[in-house]
Backbone as JSON, one array per atom type, in Angstrom:
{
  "sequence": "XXXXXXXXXXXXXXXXXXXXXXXXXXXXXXXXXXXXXXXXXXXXXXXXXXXXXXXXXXXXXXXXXXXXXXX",
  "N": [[0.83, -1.19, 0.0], [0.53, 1.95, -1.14], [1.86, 5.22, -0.08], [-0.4, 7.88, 0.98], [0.02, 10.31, 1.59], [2.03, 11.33, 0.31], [5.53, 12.77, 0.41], [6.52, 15.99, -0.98], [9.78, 16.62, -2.53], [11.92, 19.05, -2.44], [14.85, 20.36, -3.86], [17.78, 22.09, -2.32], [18.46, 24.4, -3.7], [16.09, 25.87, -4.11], [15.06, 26.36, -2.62], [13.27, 28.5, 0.39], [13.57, 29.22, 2.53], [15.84, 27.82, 5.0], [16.39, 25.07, 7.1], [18.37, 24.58, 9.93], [20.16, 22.11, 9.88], [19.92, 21.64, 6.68], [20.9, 24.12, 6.22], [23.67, 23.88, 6.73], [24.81, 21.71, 5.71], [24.23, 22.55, 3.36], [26.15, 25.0, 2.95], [28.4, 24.14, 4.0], [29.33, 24.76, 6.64], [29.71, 24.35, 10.26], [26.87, 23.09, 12.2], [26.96, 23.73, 14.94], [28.42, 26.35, 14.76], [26.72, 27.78, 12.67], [24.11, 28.05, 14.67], [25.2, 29.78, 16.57], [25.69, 31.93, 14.85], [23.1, 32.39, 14.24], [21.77, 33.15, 16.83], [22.84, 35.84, 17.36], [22.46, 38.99, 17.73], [20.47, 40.63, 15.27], [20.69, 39.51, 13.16], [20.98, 38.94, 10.01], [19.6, 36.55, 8.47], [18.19, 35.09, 9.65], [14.26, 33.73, 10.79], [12.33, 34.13, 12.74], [9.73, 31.13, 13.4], [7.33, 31.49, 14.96], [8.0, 31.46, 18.58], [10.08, 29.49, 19.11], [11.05, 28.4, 16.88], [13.75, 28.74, 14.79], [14.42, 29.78, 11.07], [16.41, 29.71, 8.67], [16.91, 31.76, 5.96], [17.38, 31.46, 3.12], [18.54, 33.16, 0.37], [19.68, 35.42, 1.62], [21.07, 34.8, 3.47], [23.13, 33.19, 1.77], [24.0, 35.88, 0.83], [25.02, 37.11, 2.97], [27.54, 35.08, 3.11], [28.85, 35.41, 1.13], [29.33, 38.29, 1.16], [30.84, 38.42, 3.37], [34.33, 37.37, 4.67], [35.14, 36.14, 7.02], [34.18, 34.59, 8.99]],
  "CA": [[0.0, 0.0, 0.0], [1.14, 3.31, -1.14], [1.34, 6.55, 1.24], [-1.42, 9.0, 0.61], [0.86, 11.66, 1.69], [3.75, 11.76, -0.41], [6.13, 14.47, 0.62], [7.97, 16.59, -1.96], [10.93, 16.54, -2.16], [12.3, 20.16, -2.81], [16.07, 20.59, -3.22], [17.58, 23.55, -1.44], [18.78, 25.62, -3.85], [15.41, 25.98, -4.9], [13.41, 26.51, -0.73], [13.48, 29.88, 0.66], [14.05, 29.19, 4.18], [16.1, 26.25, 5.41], [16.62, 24.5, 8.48], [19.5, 24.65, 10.69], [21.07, 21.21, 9.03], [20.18, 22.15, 5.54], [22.16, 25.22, 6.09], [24.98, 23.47, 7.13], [25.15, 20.87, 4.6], [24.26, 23.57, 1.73], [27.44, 25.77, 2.98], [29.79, 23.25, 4.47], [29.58, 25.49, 8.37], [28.83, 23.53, 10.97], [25.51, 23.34, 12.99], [26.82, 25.03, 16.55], [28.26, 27.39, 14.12], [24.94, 28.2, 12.27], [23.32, 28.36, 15.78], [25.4, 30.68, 16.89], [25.13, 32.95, 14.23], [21.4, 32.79, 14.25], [21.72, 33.93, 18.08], [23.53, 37.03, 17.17], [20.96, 40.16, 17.67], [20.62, 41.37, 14.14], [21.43, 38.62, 12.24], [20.54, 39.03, 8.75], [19.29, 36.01, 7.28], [17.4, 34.47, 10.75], [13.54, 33.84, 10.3], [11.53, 32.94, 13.32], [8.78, 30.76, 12.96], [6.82, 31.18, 16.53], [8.64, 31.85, 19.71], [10.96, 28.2, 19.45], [11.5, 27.65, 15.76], [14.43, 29.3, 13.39], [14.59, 29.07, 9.51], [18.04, 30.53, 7.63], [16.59, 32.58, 4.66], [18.27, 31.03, 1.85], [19.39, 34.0, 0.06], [20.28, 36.39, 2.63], [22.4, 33.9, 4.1], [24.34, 33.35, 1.0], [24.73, 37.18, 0.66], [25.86, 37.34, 4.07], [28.29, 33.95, 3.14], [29.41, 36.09, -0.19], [29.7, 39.63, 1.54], [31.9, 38.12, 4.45], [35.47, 36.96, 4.67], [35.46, 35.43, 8.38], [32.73, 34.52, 10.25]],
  "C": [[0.87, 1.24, 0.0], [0.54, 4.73, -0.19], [0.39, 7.52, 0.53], [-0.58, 9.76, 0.38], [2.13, 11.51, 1.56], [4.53, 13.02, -0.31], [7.11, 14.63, -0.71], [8.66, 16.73, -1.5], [11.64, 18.18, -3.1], [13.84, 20.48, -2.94], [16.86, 22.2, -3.11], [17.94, 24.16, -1.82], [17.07, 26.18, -4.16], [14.38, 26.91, -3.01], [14.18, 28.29, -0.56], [13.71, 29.97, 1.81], [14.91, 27.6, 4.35], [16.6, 26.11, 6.76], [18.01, 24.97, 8.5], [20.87, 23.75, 10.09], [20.9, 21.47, 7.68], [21.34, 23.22, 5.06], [23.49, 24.85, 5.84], [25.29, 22.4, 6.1], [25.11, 21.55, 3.57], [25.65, 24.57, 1.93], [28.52, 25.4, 3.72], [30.21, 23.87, 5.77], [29.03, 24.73, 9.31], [27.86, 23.74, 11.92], [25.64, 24.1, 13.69], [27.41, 26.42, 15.49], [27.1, 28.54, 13.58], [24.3, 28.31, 13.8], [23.92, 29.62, 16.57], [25.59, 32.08, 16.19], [23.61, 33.51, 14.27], [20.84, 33.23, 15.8], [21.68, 35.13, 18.11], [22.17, 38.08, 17.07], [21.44, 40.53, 16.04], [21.31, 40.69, 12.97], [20.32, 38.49, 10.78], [19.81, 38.1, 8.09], [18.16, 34.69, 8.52], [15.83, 35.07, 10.19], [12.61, 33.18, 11.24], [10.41, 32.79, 13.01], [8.52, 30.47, 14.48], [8.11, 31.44, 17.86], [9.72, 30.66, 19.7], [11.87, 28.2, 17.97], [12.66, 28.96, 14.52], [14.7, 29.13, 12.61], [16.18, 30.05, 9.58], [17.18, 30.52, 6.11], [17.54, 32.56, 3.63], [19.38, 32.37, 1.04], [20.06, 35.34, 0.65], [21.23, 35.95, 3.37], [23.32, 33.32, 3.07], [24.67, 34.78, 0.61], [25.56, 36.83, 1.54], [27.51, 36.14, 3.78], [29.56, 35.01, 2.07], [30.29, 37.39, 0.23], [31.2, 39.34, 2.8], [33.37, 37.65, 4.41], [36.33, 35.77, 5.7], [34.31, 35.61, 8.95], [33.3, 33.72, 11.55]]
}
């Protein structure tokens, strides 16, 4: 028996927000890295969803990747 609910499958250059591990596998930085950027007051490319949940805004976070030198 096949699943009703087939999930797409989207790949991430294509999503507009991505998780925490997407991030990190799409720009080779690792997770506590990415978490501690997305701490940072005024962090450019952070996207909460509800009081718990943070996306990384796909292309604002490869500006920021592009514009930077050292993170």
């Amino acid at each position: 028996m096949q699943d009703a609910k087939a999930k797409a499958v989207v790949p991430i250059e294509q999503k507009v927000a991505l998780t925490k591990y997407e991030a990190a596998e799409y720009s080779n930085i690792g997770i506590n890295k990415i978490e501690a950027m997305l701490r940072k007051p005024n962090c450019p490319f952070v996207l909460y969803v509800g009081p718990n949940k943070k996306l990384v805004k796909r292309k604002e976070f490869e500006e920021f990747i592009r514009t930077n030198l050292v993170i």
